[in-house]
GUSEVEX-736675 format. One record per residue: residue in one letter; residue number from 1; x, z, y of N, C-alpha, C in turn. Coordinates in nm, 3 decimals, decimal comma. Atoms other than C-alpha are relative to their C-alpha. Example, Ala and Ser with C-alpha at 12.3 -4.5 7.8 and 13.67 -1.06 7.14 Angstrom:
  resn  resi      n.x      n.z      n.y     ca.x     ca.z     ca.y      c.x      c.z      c.y
     A     1    0,089    0,000   -0,119    1,230    0,780   -0,450    0,090    0,000    0,120
     S     2   -0,082   -0,006   -0,119    1,367    0,714   -0,106   -0,077    0,073    0,109
// end
This chain:
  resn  resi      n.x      n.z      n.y     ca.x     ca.z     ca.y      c.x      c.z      c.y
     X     1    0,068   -0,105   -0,077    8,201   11,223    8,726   -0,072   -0,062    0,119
     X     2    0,131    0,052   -0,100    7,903   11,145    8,953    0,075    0,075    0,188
     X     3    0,008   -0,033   -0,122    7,877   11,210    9,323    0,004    0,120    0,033
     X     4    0,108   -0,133    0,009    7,685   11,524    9,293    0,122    0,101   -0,057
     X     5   -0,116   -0,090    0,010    7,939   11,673    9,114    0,159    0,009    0,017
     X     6   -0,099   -0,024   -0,061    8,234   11,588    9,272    0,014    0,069    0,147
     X     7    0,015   -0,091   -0,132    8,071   11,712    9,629   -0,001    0,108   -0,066
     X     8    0,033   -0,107    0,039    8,008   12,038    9,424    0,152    0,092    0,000
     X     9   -0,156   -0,059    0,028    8,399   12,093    9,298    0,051    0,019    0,118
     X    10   -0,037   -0,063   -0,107    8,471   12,029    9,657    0,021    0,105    0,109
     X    11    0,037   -0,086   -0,063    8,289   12,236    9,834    0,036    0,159   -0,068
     X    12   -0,058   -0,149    0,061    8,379   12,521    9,573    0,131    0,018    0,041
     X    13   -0,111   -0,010   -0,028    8,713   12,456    9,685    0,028    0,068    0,127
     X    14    0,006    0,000   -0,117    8,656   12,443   10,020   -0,066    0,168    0,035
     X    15    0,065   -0,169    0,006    8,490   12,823   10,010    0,112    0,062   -0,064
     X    16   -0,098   -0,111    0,037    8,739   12,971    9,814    0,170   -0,026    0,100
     X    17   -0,150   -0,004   -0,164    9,014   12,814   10,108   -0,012    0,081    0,075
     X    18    0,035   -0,092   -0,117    8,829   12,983   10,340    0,022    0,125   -0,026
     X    19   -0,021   -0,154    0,016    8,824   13,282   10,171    0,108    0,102    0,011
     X    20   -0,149   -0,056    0,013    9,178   13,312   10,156    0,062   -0,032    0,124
     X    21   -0,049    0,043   -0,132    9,199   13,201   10,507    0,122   -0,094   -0,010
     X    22   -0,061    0,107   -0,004    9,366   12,880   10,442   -0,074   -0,138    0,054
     X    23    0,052    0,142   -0,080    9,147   12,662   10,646   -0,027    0,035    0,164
     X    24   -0,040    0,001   -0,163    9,198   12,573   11,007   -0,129    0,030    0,066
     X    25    0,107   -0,037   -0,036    8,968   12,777   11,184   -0,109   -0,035    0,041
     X    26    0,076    0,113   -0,066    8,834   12,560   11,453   -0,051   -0,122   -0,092
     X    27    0,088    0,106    0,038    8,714   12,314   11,238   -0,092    0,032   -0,124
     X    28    0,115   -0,024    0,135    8,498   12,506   10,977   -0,146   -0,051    0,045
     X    29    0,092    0,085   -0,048    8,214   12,420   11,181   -0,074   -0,121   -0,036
     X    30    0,012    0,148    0,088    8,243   12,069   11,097   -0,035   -0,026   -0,047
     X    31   -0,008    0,069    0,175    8,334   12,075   10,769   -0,156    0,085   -0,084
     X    32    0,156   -0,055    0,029    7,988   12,323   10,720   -0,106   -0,109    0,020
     X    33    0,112    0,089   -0,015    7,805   12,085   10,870    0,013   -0,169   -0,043
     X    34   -0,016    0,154    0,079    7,958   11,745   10,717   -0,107    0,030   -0,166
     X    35   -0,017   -0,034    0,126    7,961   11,919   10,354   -0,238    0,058    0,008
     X    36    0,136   -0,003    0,006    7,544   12,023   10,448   -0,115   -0,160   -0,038
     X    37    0,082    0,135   -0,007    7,453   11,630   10,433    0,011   -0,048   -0,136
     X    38    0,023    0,020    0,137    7,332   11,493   10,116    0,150   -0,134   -0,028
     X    39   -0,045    0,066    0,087    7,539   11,205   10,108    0,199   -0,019    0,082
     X    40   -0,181   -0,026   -0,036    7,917   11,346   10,236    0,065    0,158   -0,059
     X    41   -0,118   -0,127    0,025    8,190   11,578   10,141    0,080    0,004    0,049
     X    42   -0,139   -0,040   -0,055    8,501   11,714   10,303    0,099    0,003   -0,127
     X    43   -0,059    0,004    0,108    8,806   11,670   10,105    0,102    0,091    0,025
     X    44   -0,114   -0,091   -0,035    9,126   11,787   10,314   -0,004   -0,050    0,162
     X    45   -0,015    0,035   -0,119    9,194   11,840   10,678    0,083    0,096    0,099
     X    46   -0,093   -0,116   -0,160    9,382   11,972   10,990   -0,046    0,022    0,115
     X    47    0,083   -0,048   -0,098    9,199   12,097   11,295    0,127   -0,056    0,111
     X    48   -0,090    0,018   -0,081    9,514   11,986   11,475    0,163    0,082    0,017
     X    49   -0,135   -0,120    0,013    9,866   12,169   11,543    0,119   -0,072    0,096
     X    50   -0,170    0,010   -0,080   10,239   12,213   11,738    0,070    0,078   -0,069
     X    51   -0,098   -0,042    0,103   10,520   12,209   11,530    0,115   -0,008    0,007
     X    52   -0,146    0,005   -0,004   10,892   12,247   11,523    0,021   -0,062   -0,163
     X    53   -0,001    0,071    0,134   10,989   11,995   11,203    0,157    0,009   -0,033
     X    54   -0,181    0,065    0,011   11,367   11,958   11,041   -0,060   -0,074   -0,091
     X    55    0,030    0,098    0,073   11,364   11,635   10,904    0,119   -0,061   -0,056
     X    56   -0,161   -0,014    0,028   11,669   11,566   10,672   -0,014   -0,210    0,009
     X    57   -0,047    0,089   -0,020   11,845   11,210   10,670   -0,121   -0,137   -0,087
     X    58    0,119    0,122    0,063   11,594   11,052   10,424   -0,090    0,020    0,004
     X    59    0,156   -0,025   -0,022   11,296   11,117   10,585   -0,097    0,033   -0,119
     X    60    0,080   -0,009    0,149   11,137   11,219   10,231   -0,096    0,139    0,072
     X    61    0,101   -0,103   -0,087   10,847   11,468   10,371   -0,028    0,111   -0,101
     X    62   -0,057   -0,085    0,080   10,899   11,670   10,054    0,108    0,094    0,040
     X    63   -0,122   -0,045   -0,010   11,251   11,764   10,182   -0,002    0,066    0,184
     X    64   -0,023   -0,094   -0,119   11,145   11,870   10,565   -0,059    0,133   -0,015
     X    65    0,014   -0,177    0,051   11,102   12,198   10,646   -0,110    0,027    0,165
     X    66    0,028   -0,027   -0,091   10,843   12,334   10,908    0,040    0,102    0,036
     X    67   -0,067   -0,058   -0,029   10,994   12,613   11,070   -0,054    0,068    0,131
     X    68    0,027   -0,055   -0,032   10,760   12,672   11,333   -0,168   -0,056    0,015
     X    69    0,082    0,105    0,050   10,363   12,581   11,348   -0,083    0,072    0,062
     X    70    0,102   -0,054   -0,063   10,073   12,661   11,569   -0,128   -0,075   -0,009
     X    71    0,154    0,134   -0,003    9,663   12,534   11,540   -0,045    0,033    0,100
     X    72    0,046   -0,004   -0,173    9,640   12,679   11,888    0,147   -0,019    0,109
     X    73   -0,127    0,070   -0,150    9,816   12,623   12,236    0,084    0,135   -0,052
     X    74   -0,085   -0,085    0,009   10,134   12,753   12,247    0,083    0,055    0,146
     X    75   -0,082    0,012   -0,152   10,368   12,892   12,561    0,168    0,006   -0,040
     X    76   -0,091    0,063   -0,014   10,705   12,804   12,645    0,118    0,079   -0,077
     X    77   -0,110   -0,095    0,089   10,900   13,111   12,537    0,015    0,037   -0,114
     X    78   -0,007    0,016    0,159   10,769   13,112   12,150    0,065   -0,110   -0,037
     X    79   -0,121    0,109    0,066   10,906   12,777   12,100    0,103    0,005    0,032
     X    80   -0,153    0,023    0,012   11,208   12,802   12,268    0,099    0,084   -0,081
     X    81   -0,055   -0,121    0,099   11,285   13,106   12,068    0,010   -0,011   -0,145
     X    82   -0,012    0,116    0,108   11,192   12,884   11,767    0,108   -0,046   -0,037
     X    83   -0,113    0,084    0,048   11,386   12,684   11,819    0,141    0,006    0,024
     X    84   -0,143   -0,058   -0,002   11,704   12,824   11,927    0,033    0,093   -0,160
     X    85    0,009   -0,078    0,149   11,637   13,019   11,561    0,053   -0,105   -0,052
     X    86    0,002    0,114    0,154   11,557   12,733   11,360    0,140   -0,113   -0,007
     X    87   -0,075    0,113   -0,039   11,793   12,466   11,519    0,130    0,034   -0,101
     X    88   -0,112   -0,042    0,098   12,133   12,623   11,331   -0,025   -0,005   -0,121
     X    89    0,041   -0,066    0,086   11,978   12,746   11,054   -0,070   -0,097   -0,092
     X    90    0,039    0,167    0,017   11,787   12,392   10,973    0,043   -0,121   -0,014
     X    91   -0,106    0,132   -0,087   12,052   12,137   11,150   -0,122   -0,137   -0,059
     X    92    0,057    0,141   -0,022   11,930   11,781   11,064   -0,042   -0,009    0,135
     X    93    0,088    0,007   -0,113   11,685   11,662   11,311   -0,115    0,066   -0,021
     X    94    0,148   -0,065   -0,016   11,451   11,818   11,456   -0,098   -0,019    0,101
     X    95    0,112    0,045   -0,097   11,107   11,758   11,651   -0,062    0,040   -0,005
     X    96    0,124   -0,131   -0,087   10,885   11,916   11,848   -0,087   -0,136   -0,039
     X    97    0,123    0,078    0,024   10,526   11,786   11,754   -0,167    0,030    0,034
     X    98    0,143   -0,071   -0,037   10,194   11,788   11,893   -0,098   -0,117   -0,168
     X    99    0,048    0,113    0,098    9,963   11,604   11,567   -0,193    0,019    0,067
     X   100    0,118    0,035   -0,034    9,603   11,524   11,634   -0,087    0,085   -0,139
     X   101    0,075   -0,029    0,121    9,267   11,669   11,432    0,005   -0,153   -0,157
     X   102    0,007    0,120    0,121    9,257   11,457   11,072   -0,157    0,060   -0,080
     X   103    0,083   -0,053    0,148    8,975   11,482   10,817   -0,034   -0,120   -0,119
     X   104   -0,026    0,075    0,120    8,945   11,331   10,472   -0,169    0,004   -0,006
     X   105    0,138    0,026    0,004    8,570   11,266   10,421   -0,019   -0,124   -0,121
     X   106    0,036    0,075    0,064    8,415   11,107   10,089   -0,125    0,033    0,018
     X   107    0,148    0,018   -0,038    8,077   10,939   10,135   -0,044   -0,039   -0,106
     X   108    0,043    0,032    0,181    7,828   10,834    9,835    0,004   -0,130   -0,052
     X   109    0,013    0,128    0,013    7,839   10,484    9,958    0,053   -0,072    0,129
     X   110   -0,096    0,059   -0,123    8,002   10,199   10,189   -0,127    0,016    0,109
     X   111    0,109    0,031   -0,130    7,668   10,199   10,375    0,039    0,137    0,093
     X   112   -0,038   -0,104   -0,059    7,716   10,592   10,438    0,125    0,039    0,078
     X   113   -0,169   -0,013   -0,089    8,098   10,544   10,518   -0,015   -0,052    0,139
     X   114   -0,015    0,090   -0,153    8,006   10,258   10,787   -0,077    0,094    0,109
     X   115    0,049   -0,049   -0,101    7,736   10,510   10,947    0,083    0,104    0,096
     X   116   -0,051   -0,088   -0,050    7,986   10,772   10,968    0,122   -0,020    0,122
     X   117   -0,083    0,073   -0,068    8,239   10,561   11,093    0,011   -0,056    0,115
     X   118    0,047   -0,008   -0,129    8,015   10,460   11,338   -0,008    0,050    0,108
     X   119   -0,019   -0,140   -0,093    7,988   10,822   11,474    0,095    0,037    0,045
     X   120   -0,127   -0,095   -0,037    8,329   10,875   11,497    0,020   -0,090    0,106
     X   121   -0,064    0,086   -0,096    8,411   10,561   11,684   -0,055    0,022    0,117
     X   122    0,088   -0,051   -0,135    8,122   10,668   11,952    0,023    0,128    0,024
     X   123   -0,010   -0,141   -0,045    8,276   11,008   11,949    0,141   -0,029    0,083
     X   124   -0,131    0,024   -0,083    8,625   10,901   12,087    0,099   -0,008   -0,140
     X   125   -0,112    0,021    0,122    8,747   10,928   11,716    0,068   -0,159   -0,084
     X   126   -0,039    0,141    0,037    8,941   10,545   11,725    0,060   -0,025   -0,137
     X   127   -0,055   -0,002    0,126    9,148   10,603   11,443   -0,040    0,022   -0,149
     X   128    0,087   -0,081    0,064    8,898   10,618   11,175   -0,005   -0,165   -0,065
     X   129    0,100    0,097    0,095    8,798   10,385   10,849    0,044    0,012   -0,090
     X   130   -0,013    0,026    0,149    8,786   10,303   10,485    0,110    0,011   -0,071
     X   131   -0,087   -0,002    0,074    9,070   10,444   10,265   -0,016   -0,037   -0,171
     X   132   -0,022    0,014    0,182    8,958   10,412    9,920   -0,123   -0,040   -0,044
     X   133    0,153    0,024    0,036    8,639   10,265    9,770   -0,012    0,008   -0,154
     X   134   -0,023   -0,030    0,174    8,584   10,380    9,366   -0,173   -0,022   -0,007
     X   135    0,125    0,035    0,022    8,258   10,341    9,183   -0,064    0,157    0,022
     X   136    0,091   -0,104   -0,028    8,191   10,724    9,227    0,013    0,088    0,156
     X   137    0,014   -0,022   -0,151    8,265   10,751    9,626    0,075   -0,125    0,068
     X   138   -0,075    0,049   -0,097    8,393   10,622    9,912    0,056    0,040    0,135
     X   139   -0,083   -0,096   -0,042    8,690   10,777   10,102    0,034   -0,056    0,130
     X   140   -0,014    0,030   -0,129    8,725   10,762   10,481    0,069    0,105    0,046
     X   141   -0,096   -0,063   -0,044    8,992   10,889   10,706   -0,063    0,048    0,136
     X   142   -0,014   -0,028   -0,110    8,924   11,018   11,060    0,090    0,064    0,081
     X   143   -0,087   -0,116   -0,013    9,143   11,113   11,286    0,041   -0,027    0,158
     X   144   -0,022    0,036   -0,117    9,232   11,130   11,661    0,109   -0,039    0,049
     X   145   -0,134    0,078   -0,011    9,488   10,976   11,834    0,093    0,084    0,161
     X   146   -0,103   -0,109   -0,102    9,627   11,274   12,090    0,157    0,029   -0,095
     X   147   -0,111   -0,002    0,081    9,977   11,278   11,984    0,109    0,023    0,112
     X   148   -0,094   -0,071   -0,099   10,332   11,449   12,129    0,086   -0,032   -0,130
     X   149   -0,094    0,020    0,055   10,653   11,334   11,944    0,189    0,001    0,049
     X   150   -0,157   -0,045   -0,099   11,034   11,475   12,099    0,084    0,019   -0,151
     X   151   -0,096   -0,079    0,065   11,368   11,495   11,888    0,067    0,124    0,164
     X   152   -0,077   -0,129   -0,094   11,470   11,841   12,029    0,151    0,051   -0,018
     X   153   -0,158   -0,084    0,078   11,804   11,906   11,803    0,024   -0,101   -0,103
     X   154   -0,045    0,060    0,147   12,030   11,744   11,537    0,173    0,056   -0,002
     X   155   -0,065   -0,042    0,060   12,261   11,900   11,333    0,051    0,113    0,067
     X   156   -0,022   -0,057   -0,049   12,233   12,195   11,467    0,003    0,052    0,162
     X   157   -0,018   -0,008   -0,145   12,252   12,099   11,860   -0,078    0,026    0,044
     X   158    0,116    0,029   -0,117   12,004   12,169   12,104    0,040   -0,138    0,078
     X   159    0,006    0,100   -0,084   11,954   11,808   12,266   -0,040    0,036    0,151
     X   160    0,029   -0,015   -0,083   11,741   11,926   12,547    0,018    0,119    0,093
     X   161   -0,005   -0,120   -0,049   11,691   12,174   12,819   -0,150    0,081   -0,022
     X   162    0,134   -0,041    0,042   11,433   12,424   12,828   -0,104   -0,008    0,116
     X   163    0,075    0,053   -0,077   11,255   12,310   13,142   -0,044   -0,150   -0,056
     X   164    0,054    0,180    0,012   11,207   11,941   12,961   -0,060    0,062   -0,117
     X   165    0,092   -0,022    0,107   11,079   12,149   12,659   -0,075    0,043    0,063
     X   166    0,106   -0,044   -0,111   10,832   12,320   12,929   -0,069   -0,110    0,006
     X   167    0,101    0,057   -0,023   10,702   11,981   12,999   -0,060   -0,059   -0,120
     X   168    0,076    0,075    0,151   10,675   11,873   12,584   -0,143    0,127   -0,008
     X   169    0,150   -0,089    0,074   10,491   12,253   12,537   -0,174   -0,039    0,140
     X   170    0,109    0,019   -0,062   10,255   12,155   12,843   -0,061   -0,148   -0,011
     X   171    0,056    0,134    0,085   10,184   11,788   12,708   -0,085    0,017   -0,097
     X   172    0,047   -0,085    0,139   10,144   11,950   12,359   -0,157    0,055    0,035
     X   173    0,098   -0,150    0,003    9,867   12,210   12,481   -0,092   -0,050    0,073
     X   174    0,090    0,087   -0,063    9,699   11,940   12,705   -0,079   -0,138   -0,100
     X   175    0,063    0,105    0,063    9,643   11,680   12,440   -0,025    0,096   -0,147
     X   176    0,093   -0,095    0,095    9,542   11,958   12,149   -0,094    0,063    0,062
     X   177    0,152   -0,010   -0,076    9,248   12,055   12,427   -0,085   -0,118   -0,028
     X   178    0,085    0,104    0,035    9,164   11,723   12,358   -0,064   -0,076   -0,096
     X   179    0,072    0,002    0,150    9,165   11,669   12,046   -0,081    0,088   -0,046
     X   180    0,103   -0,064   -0,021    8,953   11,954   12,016   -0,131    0,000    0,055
     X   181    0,123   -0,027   -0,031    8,713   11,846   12,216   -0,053   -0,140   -0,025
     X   182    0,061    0,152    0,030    8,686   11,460   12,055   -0,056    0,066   -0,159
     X   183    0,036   -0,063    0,140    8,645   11,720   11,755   -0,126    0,062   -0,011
     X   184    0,131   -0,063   -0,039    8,353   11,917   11,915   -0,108   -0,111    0,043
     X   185    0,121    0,058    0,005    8,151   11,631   12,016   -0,020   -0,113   -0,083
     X   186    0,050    0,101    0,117    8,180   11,446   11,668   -0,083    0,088   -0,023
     X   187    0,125   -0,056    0,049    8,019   11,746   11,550   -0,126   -0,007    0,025
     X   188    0,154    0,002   -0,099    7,726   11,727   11,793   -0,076   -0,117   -0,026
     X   189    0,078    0,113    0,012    7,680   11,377   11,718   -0,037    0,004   -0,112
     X   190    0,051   -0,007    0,112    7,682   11,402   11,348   -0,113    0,093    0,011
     X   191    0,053   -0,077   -0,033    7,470   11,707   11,418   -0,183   -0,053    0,055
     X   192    0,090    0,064   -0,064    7,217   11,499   11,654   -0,067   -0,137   -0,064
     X   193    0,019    0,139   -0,001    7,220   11,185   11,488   -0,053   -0,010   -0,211
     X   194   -0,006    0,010    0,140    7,245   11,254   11,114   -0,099    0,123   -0,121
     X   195    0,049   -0,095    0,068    7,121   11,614   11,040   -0,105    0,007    0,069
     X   196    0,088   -0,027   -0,075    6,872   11,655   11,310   -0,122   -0,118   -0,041
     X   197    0,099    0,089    0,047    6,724   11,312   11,256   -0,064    0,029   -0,172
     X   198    0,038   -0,017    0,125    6,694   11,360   10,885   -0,105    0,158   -0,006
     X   199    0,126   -0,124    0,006    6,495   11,698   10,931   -0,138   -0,077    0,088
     X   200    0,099    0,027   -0,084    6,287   11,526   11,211   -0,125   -0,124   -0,115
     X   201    0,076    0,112    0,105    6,179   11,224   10,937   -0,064    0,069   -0,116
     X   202    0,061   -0,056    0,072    6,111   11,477   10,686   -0,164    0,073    0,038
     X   203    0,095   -0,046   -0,032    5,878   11,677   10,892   -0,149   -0,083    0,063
     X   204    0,122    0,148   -0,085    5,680   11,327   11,000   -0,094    0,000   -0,135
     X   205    0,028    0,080    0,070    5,648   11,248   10,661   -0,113    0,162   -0,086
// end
């Protein structure tokens, strides 16, 4: 299967997510305007999130359980209410999590991966390059590097208090502003640099 029609299956995908409101709001934007360029597609992604995780003894990511999960800021008294729920009811360990935006992006070619790659790195997006190279794409990761990681509970216990979870949910809600906004001015650049120019060369020519 060609290029052409693997961006096609995607993007059909990617519309009928939406439809069912299974894609992270804040970043449709984006993925509209990645999935508009001749030579990219969106594959899978997360706009970002804060999460309460139980994670059992063999870390197998099959076997945790999320339990509580936000793609916007959260305040202090939903999670602790969380997690005084979940903590019993869950036991293993458990961790409070702030995760950064991700996106999965296949390009048509390594030249197109390196431009994009380019953009991200001049957007603040460090964490970003070449996962997979096949003869009918080439698969690039992006992804920011705002990140919040606390064990809050195990086996049941509350570890902490809820003034030290006060300062994880105000960490949390300070570095998902930010990732949000290394998310808003990739768009602008792709936007400025990729779609804008390419209309501007057309209309020369």
């Amino acid at each position: 299967m060609g290029f052409s029609e693997l961006k096609q299956r995607f993007v059909s995908r990617l519309r009928e997510a939406e439809r069912r409101g299974l894609v992270d709001e804040p970043l449709i934007p984006l993925l509209e305007l990645i999935n508009s360029l001749d030579d990219y597609f969106s594959t899978s992604s997360c706009a970002g999130r804060i999460v309460l995780i139980s994670v059992p003894p063999s870390w197998k990511k099959n076997q945790s359980r999320i339990f509580f999960k936000s793609h916007y800021e959260v305040d202090l008294e939903e999670v602790w209410e969380a997690l005084q729920e979940g903590a019993p009811k869950y036991g293993h360990s458990v961790y409070f999590k702030q995760e950064p935006f991700i996106l999965h992006i296949s390009a048509s070619s390594v030249e197109s991966a390196i431009r994009l790659l380019s953009i991200a790195q001049r957007s603040g997006v460090k964490h970003s390059g070449i996962l997979n190279i096949s003869p009918d794409r080439v698969t690039i990761e992006m992804q920011s590097i705002e990140r919040v990681e606390a064990l809050v509970s195990r086996d049941g216990r509350i570890l902490i208090t809820k003034d030290y979870l006060g300062q994880l949910v105000e960490d949390a809600n300070e570095k998902l502003r930010r990732t949000r906004s290394k998310m808003e001015r990739l768009r602008e650049v792709i936007l400025r640099e990729l779609k804008d120019s390419k209309q501007n060369n057309q209309e020369r020519e």
